[in-house]
C-alpha positions in Angstrom: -115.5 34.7 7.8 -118.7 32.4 7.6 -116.7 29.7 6.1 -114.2 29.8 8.8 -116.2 30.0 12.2 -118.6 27.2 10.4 -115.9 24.6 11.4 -116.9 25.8 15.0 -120.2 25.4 15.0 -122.8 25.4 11.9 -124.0 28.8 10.7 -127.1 30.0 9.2 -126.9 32.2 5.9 -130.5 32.6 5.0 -133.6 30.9 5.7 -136.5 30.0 3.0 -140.1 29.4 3.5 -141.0 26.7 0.2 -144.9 26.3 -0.5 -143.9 22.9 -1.2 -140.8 22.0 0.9 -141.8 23.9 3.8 -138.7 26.1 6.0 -135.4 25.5 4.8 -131.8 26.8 5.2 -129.1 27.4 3.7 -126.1 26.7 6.4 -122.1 26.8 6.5 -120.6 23.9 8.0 -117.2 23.1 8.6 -116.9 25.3 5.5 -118.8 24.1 3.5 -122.6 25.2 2.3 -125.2 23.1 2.5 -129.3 23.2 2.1 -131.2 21.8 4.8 -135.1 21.7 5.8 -136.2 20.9 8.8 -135.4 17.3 9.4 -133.1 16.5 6.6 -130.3 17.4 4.4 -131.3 18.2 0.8 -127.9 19.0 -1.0 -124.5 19.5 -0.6 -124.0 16.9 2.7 -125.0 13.6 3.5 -127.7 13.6 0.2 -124.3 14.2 -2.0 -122.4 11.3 -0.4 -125.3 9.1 -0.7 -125.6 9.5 -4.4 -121.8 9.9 -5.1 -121.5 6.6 -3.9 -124.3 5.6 -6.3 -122.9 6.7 -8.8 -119.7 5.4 -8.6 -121.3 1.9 -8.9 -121.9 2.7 -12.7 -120.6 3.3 -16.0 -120.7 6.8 -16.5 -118.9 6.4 -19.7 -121.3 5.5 -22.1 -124.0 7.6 -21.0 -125.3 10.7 -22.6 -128.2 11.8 -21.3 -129.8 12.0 -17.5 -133.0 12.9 -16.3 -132.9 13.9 -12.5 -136.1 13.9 -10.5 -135.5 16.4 -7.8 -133.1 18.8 -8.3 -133.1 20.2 -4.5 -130.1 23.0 -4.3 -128.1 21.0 -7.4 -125.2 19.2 -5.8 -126.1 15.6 -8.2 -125.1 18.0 -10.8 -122.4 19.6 -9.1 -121.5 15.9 -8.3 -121.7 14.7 -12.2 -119.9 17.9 -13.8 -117.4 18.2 -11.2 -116.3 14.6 -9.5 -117.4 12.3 -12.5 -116.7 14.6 -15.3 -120.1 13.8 -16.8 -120.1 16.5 -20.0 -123.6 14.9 -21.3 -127.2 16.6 -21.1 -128.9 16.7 -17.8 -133.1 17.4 -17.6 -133.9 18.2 -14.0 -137.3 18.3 -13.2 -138.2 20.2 -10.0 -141.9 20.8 -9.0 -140.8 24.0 -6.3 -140.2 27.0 -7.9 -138.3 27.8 -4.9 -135.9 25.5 -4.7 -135.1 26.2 -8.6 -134.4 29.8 -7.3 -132.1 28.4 -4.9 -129.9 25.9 -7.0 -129.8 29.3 -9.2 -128.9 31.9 -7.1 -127.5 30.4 -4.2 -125.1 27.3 -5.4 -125.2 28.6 -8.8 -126.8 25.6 -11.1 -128.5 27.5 -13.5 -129.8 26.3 -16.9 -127.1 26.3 -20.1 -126.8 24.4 -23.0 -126.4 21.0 -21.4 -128.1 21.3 -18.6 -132.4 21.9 -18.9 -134.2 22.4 -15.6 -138.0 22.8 -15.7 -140.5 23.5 -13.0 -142.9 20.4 -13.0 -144.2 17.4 -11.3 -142.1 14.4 -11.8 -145.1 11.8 -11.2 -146.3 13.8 -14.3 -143.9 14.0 -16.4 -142.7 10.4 -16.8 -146.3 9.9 -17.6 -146.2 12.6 -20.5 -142.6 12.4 -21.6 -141.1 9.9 -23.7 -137.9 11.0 -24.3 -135.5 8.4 -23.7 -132.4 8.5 -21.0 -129.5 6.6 -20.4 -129.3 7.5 -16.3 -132.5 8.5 -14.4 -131.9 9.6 -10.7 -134.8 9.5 -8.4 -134.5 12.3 -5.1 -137.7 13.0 -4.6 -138.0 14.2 -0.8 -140.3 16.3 1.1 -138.4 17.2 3.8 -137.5 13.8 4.8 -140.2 11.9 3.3 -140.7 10.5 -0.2 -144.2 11.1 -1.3 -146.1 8.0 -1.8 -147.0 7.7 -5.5 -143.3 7.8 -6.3 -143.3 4.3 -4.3 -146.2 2.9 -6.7 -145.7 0.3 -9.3 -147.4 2.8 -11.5 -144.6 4.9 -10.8 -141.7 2.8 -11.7 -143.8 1.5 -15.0 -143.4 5.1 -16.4 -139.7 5.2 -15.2 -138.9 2.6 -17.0 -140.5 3.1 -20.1 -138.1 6.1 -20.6 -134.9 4.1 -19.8 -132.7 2.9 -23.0 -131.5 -0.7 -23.3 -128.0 -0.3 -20.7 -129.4 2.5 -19.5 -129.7 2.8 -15.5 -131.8 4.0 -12.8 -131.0 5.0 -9.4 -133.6 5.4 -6.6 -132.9 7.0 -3.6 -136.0 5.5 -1.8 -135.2 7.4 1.7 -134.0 6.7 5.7 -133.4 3.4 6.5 -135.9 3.4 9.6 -139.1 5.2 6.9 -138.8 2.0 5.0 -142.3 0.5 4.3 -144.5 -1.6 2.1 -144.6 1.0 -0.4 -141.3 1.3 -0.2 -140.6 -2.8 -0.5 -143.3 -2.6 -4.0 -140.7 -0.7 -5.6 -138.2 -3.0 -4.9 -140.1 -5.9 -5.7 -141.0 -4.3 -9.0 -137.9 -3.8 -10.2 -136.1 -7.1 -8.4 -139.3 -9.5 -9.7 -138.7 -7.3 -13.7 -137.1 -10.0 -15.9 -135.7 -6.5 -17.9 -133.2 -5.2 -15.0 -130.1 -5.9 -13.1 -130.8 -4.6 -9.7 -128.5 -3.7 -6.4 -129.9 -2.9 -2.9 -127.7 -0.4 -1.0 -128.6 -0.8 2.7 -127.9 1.6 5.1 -125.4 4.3 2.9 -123.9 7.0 5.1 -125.6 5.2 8.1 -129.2 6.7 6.7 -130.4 6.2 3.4 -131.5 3.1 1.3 -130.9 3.3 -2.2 -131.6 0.9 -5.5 -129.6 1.0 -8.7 -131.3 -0.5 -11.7 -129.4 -1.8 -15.2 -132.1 -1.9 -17.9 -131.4 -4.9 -19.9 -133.7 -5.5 -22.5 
């Protein structure tokens, strides 16, 4: 019944209070669920377009392994399995046990053989990894902000350290009107990097700005 009167106006199945994300909510709308906090969408909506589009820009095929910073309520990984028919390993690393719990029990992303989710913070663990990966995705949002040490040189260093040769990155590096001159360092880094291939996506699903990287030396 949710599902249905959802595609008259958007309905609210639970709300959350996250330590970390602050209040967010799981809605129907037009009949489909989605997680929200307060000023953004975090999964199944707009986010999943945004990245969808990303990754149709590169070659899923000869990739093996992804590392996604933020896992929010799962839909990248709904995304990868599902639309993309990515069958590799994915390590999410989310830093709010909360939202874990909610990728778990409410959109049912929950940790199996290929798939390894662990409750950390991403600025931390690409310093203390070194695992190598052939896709890293970058969602790193409070509400709809990313924090600022994810903008920092420092910060996209570590990242790339953990990329293989032909290996890529995408960055999802927020709303088009946040953007910033932390946000431009992380472009610069990676533009001004004689080791990658970069794209600037301006403006995707009228809101976000994302960069795709190809790591090639």
């Amino acid at each position: 019944m949710k599902k249905l009167l959802s595609y008259i106006w958007p309905l609210t199945s639970n709300t959350i209070d996250s330590d970390t994300n602050g209040k967010l909510e799981i809605i129907f709308y037009n009949g489909k669920k989605m997680l929200n906090s307060k000023d953004a969408n975090y999964s199944y909506g707009s986010l999943q377009k945004i990245l969808e589009y990303a990754l149709s820009r590169i070659e899923l095929k000869e990739i093996k392994h992804v590392l996604l910073l933020g896992l929010g309520g799962g839909s990248v990984i709904y995304s990868l399995r599902e639309k993309f028919g990515f069958n590799g390993h994915i390590q999410a690393v989310e830093i709010d046990d909360k939202m874990i719990s909610i990728a778990k029990n409410d959109f049912n992303i929950s940790a199996s053989q290929n798939l390894t989710i662990s409750k950390y913070d991403a600025y931390k663990f690409v310093q203390e990894n070194n695992k190598k990966q052939d896709l890293i995705i970058i969602d790193l949002f409070i509400n709809n902000q990313v924090p600022s040490q994810f903008y920092s040189s420092f910060f996209c260093e570590n990242v790339s350290k953990l990329m293989n040769k032909n290996g890529y990155f995408i960055f999802n590096l927020g709303i088009k009107g946040k953007m910033s001159k932390k946000t431009n360092e992380v472009i610069r880094f990676f533009k001004n990097s004689p080791d990658f291939e970069t794209s600037f996506l301006k403006n995707i699903e009228k809101t976000n700005n994302v960069i795709i990287g190809k790591k090639i030396r």
